[in-house]
RODREN-502193 format. One record per residue (C-alpha): chain; x, y, z. Coordinates in steps of 0.05 Angstrom, whole numbers. Example, Ala and Ser with C-alpha at 12.3 -4.5 7.8 and 13.67 -1.06 7.14 Angstrom:
BEGIN
<site mol="A" px="246" py="-90" pz="156"/>
<site mol="A" px="273" py="-21" pz="143"/>
This chain:
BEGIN
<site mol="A" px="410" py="-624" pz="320"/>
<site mol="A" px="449" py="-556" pz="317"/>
<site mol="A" px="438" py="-486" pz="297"/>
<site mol="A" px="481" py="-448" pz="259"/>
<site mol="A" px="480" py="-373" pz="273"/>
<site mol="A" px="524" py="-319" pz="233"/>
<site mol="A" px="530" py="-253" pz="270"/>
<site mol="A" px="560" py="-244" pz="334"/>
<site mol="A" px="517" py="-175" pz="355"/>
<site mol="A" px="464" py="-165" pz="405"/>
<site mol="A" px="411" py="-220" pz="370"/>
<site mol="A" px="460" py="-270" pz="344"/>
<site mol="A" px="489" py="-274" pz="420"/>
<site mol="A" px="425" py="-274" pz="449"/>
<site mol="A" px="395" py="-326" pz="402"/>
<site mol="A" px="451" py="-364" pz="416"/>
<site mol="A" px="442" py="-358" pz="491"/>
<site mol="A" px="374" py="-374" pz="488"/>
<site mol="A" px="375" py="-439" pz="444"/>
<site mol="A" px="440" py="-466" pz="488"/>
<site mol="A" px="395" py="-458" pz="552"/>
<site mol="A" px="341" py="-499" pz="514"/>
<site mol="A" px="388" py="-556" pz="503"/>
<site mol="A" px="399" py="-540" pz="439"/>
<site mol="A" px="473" py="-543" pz="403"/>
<site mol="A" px="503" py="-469" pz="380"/>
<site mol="A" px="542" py="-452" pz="321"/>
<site mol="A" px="555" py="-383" pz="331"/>
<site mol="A" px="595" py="-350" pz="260"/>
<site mol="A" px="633" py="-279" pz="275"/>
<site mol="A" px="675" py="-254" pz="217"/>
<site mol="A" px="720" py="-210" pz="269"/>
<site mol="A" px="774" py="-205" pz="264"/>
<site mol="A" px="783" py="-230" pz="196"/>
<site mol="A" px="742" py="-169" pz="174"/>
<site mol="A" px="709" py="-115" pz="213"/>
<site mol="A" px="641" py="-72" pz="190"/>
<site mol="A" px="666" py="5" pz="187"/>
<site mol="A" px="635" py="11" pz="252"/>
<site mol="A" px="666" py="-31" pz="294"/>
<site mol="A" px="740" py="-30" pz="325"/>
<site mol="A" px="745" py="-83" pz="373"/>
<site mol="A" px="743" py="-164" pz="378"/>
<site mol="A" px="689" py="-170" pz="426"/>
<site mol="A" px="634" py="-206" pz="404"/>
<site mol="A" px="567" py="-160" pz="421"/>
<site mol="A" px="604" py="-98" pz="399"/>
<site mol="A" px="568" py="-38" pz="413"/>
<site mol="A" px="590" py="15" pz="361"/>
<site mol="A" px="545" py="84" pz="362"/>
<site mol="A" px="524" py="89" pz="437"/>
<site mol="A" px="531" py="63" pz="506"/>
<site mol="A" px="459" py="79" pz="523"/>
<site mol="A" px="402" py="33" pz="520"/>
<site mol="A" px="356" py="85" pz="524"/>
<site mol="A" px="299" py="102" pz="584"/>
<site mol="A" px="283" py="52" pz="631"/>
<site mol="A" px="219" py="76" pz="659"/>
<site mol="A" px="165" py="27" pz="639"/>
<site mol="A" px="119" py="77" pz="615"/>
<site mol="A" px="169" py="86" pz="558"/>
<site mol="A" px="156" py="27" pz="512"/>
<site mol="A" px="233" py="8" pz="514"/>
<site mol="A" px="237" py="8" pz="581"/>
<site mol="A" px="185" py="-45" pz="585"/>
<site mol="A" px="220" py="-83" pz="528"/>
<site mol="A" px="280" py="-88" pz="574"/>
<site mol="A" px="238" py="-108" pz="638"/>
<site mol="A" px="206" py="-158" pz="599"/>
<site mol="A" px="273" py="-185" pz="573"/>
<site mol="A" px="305" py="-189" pz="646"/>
<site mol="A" px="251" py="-229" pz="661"/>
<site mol="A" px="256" py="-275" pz="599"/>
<site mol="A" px="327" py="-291" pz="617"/>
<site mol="A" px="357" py="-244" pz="568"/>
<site mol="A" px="434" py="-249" pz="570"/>
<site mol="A" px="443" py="-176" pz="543"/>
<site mol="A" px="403" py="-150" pz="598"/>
<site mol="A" px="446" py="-188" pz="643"/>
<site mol="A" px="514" py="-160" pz="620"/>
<site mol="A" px="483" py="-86" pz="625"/>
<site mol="A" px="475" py="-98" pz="685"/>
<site mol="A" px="543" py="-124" pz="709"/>
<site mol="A" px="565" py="-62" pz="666"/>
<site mol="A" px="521" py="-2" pz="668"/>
<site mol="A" px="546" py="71" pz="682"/>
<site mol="A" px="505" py="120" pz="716"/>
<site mol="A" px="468" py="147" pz="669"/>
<site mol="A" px="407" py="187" pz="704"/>
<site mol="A" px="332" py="155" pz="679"/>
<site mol="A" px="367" py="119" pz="625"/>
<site mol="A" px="404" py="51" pz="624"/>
<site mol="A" px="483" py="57" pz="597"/>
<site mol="A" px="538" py="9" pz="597"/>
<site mol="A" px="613" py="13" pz="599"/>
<site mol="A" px="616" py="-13" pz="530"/>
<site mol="A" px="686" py="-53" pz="541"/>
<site mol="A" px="661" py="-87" pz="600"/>
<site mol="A" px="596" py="-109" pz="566"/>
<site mol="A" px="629" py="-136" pz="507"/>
<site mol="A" px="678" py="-173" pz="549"/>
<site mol="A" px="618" py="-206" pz="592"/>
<site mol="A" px="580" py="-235" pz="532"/>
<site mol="A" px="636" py="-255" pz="493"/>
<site mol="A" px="661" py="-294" pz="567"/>
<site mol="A" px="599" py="-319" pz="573"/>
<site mol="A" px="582" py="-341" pz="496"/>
<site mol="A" px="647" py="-370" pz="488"/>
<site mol="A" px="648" py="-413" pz="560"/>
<site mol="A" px="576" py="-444" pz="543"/>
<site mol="A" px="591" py="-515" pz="538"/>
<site mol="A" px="539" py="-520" pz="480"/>
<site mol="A" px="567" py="-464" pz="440"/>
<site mol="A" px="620" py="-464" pz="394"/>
<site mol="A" px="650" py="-396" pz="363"/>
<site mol="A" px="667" py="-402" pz="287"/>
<site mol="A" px="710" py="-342" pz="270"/>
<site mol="A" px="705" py="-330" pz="185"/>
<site mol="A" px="672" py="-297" pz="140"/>
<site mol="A" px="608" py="-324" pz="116"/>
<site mol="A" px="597" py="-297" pz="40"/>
<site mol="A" px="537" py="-338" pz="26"/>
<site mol="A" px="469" py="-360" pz="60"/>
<site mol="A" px="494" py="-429" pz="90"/>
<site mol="A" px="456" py="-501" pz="77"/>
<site mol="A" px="390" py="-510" pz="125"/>
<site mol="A" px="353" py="-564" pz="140"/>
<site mol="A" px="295" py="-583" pz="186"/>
<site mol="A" px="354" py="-614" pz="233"/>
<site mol="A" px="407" py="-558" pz="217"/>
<site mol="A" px="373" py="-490" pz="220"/>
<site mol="A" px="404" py="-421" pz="205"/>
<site mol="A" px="399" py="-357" pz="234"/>
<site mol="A" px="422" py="-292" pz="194"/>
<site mol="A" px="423" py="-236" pz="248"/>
<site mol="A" px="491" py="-197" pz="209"/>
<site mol="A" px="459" py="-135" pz="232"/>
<site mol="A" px="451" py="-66" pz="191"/>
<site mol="A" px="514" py="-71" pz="159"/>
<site mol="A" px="511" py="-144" pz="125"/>
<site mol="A" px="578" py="-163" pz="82"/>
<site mol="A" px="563" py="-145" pz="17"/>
<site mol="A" px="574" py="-213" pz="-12"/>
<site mol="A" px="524" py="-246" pz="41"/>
<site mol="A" px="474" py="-188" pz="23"/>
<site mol="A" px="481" py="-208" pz="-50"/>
<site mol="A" px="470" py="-278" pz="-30"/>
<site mol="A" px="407" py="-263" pz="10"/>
<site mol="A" px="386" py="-206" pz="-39"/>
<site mol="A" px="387" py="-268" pz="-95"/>
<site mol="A" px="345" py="-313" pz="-45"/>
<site mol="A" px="286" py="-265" pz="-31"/>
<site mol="A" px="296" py="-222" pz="-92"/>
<site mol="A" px="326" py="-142" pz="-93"/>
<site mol="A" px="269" py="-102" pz="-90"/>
<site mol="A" px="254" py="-127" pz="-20"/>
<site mol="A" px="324" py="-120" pz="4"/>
<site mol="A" px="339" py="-55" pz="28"/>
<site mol="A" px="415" py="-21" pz="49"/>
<site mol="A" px="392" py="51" pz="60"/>
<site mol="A" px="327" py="72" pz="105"/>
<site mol="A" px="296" py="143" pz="101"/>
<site mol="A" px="248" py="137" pz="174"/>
<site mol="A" px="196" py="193" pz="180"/>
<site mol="A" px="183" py="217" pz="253"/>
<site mol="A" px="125" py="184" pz="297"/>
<site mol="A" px="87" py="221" pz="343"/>
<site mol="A" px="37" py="203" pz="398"/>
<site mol="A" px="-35" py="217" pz="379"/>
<site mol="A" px="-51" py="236" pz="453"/>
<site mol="A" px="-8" py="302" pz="434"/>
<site mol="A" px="-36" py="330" pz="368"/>
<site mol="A" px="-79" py="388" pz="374"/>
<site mol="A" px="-139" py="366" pz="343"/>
<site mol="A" px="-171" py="428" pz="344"/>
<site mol="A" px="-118" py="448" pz="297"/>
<site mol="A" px="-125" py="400" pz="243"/>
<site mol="A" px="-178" py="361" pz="208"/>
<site mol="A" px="-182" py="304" pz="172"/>
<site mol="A" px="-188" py="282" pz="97"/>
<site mol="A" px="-150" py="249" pz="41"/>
<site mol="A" px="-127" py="295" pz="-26"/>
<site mol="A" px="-169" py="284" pz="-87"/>
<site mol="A" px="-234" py="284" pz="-65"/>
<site mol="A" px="-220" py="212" pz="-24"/>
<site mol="A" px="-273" py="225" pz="34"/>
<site mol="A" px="-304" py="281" pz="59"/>
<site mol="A" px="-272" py="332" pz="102"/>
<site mol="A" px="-283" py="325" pz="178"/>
<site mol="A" px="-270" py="368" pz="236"/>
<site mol="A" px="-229" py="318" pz="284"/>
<site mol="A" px="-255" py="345" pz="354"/>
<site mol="A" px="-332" py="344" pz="327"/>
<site mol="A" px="-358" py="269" pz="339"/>
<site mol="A" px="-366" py="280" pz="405"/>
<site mol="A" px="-316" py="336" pz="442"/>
<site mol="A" px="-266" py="295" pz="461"/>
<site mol="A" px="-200" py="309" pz="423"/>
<site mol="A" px="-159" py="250" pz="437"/>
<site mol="A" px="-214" py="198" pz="428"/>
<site mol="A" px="-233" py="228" pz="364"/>
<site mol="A" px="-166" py="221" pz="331"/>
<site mol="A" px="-169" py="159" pz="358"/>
<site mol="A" px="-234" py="143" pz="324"/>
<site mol="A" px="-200" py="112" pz="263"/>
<site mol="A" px="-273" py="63" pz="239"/>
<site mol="A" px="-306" py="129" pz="238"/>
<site mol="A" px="-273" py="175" pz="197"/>
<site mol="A" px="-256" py="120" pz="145"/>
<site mol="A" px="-190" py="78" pz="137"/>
<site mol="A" px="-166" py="131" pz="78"/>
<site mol="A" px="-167" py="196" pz="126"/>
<site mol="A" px="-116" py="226" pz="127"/>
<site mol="A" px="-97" py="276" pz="187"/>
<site mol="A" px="-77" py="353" pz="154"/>
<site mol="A" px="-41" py="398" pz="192"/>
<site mol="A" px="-57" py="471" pz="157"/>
<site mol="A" px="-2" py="520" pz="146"/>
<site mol="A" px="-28" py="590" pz="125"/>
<site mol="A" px="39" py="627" pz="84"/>
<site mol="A" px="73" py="655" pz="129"/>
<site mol="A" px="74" py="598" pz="169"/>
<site mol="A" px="96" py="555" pz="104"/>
<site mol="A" px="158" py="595" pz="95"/>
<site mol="A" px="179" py="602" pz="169"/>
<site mol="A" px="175" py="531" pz="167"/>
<site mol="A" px="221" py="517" pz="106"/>
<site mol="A" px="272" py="575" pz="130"/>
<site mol="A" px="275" py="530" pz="197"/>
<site mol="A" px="285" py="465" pz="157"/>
<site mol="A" px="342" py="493" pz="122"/>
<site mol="A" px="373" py="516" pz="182"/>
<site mol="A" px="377" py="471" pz="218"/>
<site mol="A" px="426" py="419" pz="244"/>
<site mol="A" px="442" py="358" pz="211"/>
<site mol="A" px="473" py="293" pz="225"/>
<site mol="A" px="529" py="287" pz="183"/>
<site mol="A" px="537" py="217" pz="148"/>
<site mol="A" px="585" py="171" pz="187"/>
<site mol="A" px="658" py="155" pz="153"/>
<site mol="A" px="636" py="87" pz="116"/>
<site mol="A" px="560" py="123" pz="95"/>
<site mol="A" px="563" py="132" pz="27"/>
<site mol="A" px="497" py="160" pz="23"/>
<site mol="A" px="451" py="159" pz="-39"/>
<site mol="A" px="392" py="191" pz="-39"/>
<site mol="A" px="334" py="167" pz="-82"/>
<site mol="A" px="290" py="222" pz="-116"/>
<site mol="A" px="230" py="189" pz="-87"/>
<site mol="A" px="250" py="187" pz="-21"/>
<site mol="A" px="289" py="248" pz="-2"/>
<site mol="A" px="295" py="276" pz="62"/>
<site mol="A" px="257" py="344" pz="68"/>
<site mol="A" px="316" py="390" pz="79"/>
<site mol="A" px="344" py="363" pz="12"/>
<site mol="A" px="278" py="384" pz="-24"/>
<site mol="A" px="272" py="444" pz="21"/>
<site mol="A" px="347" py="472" pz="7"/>
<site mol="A" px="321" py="460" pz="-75"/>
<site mol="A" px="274" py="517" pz="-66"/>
<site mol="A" px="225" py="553" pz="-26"/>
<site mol="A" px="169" py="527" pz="-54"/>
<site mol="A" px="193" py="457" pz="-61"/>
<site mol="A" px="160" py="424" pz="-8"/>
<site mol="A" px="87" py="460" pz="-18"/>
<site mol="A" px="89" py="416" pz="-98"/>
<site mol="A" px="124" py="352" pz="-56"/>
<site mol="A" px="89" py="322" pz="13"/>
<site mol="A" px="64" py="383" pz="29"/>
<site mol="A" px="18" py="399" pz="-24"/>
<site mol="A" px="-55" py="428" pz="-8"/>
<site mol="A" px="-93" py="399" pz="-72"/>
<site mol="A" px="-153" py="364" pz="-67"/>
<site mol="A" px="-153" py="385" pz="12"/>
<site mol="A" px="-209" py="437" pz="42"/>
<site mol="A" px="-198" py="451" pz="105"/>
<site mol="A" px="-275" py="454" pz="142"/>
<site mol="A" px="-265" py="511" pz="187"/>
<site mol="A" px="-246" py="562" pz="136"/>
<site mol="A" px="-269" py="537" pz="69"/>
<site mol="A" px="-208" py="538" pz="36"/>
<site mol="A" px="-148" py="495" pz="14"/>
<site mol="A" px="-94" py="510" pz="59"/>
<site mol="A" px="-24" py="544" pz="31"/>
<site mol="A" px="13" py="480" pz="55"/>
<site mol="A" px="-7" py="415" pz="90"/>
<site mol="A" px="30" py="367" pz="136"/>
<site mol="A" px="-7" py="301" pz="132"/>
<site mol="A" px="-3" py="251" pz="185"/>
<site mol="A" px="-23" py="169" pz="176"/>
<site mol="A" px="-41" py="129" pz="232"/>
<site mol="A" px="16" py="81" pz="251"/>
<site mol="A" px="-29" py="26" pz="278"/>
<site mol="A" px="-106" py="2" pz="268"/>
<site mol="A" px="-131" py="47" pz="335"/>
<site mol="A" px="-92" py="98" pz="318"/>
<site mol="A" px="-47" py="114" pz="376"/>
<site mol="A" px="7" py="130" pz="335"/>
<site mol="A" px="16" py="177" pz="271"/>
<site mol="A" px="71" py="176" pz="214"/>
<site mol="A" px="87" py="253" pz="192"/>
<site mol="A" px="82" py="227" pz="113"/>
<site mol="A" px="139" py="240" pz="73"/>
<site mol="A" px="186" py="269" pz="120"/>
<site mol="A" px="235" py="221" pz="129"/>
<site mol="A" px="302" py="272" pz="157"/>
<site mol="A" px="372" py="281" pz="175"/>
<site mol="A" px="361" py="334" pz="227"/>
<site mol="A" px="388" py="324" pz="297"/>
<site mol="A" px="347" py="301" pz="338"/>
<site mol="A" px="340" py="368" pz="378"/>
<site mol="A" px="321" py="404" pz="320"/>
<site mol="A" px="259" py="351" pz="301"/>
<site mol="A" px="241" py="361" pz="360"/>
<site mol="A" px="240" py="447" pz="356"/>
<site mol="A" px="226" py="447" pz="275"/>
<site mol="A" px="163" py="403" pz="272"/>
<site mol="A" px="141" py="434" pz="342"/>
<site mol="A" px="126" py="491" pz="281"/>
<site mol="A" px="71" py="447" pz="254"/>
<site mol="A" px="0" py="469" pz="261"/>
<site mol="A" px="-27" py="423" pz="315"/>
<site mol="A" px="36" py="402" pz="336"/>
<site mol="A" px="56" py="443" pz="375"/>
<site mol="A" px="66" py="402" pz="442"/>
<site mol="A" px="84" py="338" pz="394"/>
<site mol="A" px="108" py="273" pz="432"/>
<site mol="A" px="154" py="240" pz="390"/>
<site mol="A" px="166" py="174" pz="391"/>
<site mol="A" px="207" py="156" pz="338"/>
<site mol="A" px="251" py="212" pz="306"/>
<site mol="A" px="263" py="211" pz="235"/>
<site mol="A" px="328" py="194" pz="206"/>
<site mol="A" px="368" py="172" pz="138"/>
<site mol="A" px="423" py="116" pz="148"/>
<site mol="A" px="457" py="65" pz="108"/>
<site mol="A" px="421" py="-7" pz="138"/>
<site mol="A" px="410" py="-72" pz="99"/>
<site mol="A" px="338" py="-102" pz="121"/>
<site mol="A" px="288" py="-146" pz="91"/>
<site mol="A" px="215" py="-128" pz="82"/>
<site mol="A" px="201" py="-167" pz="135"/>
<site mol="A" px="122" py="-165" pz="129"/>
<site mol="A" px="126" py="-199" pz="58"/>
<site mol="A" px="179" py="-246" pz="68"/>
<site mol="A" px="182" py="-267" pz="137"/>
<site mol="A" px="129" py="-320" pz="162"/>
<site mol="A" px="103" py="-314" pz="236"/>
<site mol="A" px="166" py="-353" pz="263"/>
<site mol="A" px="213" py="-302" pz="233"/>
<site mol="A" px="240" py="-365" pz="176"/>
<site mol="A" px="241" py="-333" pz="103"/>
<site mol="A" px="185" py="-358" pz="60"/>
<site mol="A" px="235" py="-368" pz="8"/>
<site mol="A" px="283" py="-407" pz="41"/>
<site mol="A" px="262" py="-459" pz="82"/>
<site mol="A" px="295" py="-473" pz="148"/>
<site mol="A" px="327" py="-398" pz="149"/>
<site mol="A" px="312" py="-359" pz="201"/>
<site mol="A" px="325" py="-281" pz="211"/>
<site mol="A" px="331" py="-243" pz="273"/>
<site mol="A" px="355" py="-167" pz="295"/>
<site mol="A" px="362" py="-108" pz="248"/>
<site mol="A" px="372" py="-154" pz="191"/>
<site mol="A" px="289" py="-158" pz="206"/>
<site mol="A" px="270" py="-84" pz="206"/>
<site mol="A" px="279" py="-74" pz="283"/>
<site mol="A" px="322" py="-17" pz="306"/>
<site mol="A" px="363" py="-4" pz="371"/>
<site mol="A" px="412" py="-49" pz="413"/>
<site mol="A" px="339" py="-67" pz="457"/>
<site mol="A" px="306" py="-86" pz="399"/>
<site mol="A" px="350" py="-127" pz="367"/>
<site mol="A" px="363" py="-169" pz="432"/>
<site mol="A" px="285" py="-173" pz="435"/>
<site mol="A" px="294" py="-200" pz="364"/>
<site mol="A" px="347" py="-250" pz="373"/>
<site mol="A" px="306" py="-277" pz="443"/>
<site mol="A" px="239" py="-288" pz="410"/>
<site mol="A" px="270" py="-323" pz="351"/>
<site mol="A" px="311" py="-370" pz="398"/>
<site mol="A" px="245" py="-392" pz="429"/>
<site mol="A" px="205" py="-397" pz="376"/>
<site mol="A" px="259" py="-433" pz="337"/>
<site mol="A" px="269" py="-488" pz="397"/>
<site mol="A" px="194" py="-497" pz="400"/>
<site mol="A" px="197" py="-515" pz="329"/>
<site mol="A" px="267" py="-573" pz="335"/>
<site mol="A" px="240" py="-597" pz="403"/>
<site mol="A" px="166" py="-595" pz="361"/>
<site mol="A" px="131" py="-566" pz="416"/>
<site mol="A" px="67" py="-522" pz="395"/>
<site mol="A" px="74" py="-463" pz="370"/>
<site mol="A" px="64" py="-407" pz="422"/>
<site mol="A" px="95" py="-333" pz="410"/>
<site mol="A" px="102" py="-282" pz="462"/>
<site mol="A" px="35" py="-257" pz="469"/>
<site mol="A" px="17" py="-187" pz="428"/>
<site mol="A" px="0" py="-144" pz="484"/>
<site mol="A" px="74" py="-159" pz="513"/>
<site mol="A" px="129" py="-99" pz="482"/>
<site mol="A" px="163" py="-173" pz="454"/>
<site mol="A" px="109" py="-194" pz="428"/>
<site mol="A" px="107" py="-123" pz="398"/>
<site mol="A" px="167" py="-138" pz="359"/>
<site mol="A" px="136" py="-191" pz="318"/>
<site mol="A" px="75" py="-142" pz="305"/>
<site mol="A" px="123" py="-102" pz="276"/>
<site mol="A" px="154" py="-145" pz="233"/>
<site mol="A" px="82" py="-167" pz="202"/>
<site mol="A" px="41" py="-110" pz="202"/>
<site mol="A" px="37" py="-93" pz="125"/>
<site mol="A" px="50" py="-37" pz="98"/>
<site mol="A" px="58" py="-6" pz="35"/>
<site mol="A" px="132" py="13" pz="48"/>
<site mol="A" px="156" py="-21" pz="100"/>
<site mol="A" px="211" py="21" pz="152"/>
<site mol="A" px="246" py="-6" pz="207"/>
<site mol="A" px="229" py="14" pz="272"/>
<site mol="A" px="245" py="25" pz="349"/>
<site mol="A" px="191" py="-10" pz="398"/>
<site mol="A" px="135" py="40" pz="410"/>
<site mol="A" px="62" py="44" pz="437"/>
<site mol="A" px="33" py="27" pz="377"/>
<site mol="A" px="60" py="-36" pz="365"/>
<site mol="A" px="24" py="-61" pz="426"/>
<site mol="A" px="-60" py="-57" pz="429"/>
<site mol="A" px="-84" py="-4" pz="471"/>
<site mol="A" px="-131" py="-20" pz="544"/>
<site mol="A" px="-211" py="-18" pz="513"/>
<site mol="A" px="-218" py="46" pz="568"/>
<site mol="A" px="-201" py="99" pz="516"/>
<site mol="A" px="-213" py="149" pz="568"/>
<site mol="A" px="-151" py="146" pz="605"/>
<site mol="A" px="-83" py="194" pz="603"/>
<site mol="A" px="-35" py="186" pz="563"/>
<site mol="A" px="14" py="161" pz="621"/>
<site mol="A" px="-40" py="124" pz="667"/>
<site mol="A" px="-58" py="88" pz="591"/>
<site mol="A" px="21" py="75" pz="595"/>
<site mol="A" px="20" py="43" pz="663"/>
<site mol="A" px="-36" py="9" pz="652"/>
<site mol="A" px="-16" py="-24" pz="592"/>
<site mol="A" px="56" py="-38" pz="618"/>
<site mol="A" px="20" py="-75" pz="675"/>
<site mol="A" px="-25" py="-118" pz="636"/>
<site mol="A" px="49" py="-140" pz="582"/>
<site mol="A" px="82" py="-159" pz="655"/>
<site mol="A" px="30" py="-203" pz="674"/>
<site mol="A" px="12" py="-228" pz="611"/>
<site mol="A" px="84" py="-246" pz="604"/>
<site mol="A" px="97" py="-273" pz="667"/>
<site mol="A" px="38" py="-324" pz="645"/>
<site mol="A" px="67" py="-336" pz="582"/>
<site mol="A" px="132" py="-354" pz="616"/>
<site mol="A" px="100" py="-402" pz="665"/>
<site mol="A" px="54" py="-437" pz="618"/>
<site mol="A" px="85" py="-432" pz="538"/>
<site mol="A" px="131" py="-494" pz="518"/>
<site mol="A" px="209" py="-471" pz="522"/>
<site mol="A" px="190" py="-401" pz="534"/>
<site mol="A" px="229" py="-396" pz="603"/>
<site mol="A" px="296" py="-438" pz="606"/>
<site mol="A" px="312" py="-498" pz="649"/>
């Protein structure tokens, strides 16, 4: 029995970590240095290549209960951060050199591991006995992508993402907007009128019907202040190996704003079919926001996937009627990064559906972030020895930020986006009543226990 894993990042080493501490033989594939991705520059195995921060710790930030969920699972990233973290105020940052150093010690002294070094241009043979795990990260070898792309067919392979923003529902303005799809889809409703409460009736997704969409009304002077502030502002600039290609149906909204004033009024902001209850009228402009998650703690701003710096989302769309005071928690952004649709081609124990005996972890999946793809590569590893040592089936439960990860990956959607670990992946506490931060707490408390259960009761889930 042995697993072969190609991918030496953040989930192929902590897959690999995870299944040697089960008992389980390790095969782990890095192409370095034989070839390097654009990004990376160094030999280490774990390579971190775009930050040295692993983002807030503070477990009423979703990622920082990701990562106190993973020190408790055993995570060997977590472990390594912490030999190697930097001061780095609320947020948890590593001296990159000295964390790659400390995984690739520890991967490469584990007496059931073995390091391959070579490049792996094709899916390799799996059986029931000789599982593989892809986790080659967002910047897959093209000839391995090809391979995989072949396998699960190319529409559902993806090498660019265009992410629109998330924001917290707890900080619309409800009062501003009001709810209703375009073309007549469901009548118009005020969103603060059920029964006063603002936050419980955006919340109040059964009620106002699945297609409701949330409108944020721009009158036209607003409108145009709003483009001139798109096309303003600041923009990431593609990195050295992005070739970036736009596609015309997916264009970030400072490309269609720079085409034209009114560009974005005839594109995802277009009033038709909208009447907004308060005045009457169809609005000049509309921003419309979809819920992220069935109880609606979370809402997608449609269509407006960006490039703009993070600073500037957070000033620009701070413009938006109703969002004034906006919590965002997900920024929008436009990057070259080969994924899966995970949702349609992943089965609950992360194995492709077509191709038996493969198993995917990490960005590879649809997750993003250094956390996240740890998270990714750990619940794989378990669920993967659960199956060789053919122990039951038991996944990290889904009110746990891991178990959130596999939520993630099989929630469907219509156009399925990678994304960093946030509230709504996890179901919120039944008392709707509560503030935002005490609903936080309160549902970071019931993940730690829940895990802590999981790990004392669930076959393989804590190592020997």
């Amino acid at each position: 029995m042995k697993v072969t894993i190609v991918g030496g990042g953040l989930a192929g080493c902590e897959a690999a970590f995870q299944l040697a501490e089960r008992g389980i033989d390790v095969e782990l594939v890095e192409q370095k240095p034989h070839a390097r991705t654009p990004a990376q520059t160094t030999d280490w195995l774990c390579e971190l290549v775009c930050s040295n921060s692993m983002r807030g710790a503070a477990l009423v930030n979703a990622v920082g209960l990701l990562k106190e969920e993973l020190r408790r699972a055993g995570s060997l990233v977590m472990a390594a951060a912490e030999v190697a973290k930097v001061p780095a105020g609320g947020a948890l940052a590593v001296d990159r050199d000295v964390f790659g150093k400390v995984v690739t010690e520890r991967i490469q002294t584990h007496p059931r591991i073995t390091v391959r070094r070579e490049i792996v241009r094709a899916i390799p043979e799996a059986t029931a006995d000789s599982p593989v795990i892809l986790a080659t990260g967002p910047l897959t070898g093209d000839d391995l992508a090809n391979d995989l792309a072949k396998a699960v067919g190319g529409e559902h392979l993806a090498y660019y993402d265009a992410i629109a923003p998330i924001i917290s529902a707890d900080s619309i303005a409800w009062e501003r907007v009001f709810k209703q799809s375009r073309w007549g889809k469901g009548a118009p409703v005020d969103a603060t009128s059920e029964d006063g409460g603002a936050a419980a009736a955006g919340r109040d997704a059964t009620a106002l019907g699945d297609e409701a969409y949330v409108n944020c009304p721009f009158d036209e002077d607003g409108y145009k202040a709003f483009v001139r502030a798109v096309v303003d502002s600041q923009k990431v600039e593609p990195r050295a190996f992005e070739d970036v290609r736009y596609f015309e149906g997916c264009l970030p909204i400072e490309v269609m704003a720079s085409r034209g004033e009114m560009t974005l009024a005839f594109g995802p902001m277009k009033p038709v079919g909208l009447t907004d209850p308060r005045t009457g009228r169809r609005p000049f402009a509309v921003v419309q926001l979809r819920a992220e998650d069935k109880d609606a703690t979370a809402y997608n701003l449609v269509g407006f996937q960006t490039r703009m710096t993070y600073g500037d989302q957070a000033r620009v769309f701070r413009m938006i009627p109703g969002l004034e005071e906006a919590e965002i928690l997900r920024f929008g952004s436009v990057h070259r990064n080969t994924f899966v649709d995970a949702p349609k081609l992943l089965d609950e124990r992360m194995m492709l559906r077509a191709r038996p005996h493969v198993y995917l972890a990490g960005q590879i999946t649809g997750v993003e972030g250094y956390v996240e793809s740890c998270a990714g590569g750990l619940v794989c590893a378990v669920m993967l020895a659960q199956t060789l040592r053919g122990e039951p089936f038991t996944p990290p439960p889904d009110t746990t930020a891991l178990g959130g990860i596999r939520t993630h990956l099989r929630r469907p959607q219509d156009r399925f986006q990678p994304s960093n670990i946030t509230w709504a992946c996890i179901p919120p506490p039944p008392d709707k009543r509560l503030k935002k931060r005490d609903r936080y707490q309160r549902m970071a408390d019931r993940a730690l226990a829940d895990l802590e259960a999981w790990l004392g009761s669930a076959p393989l889930a804590r190592t020997a």
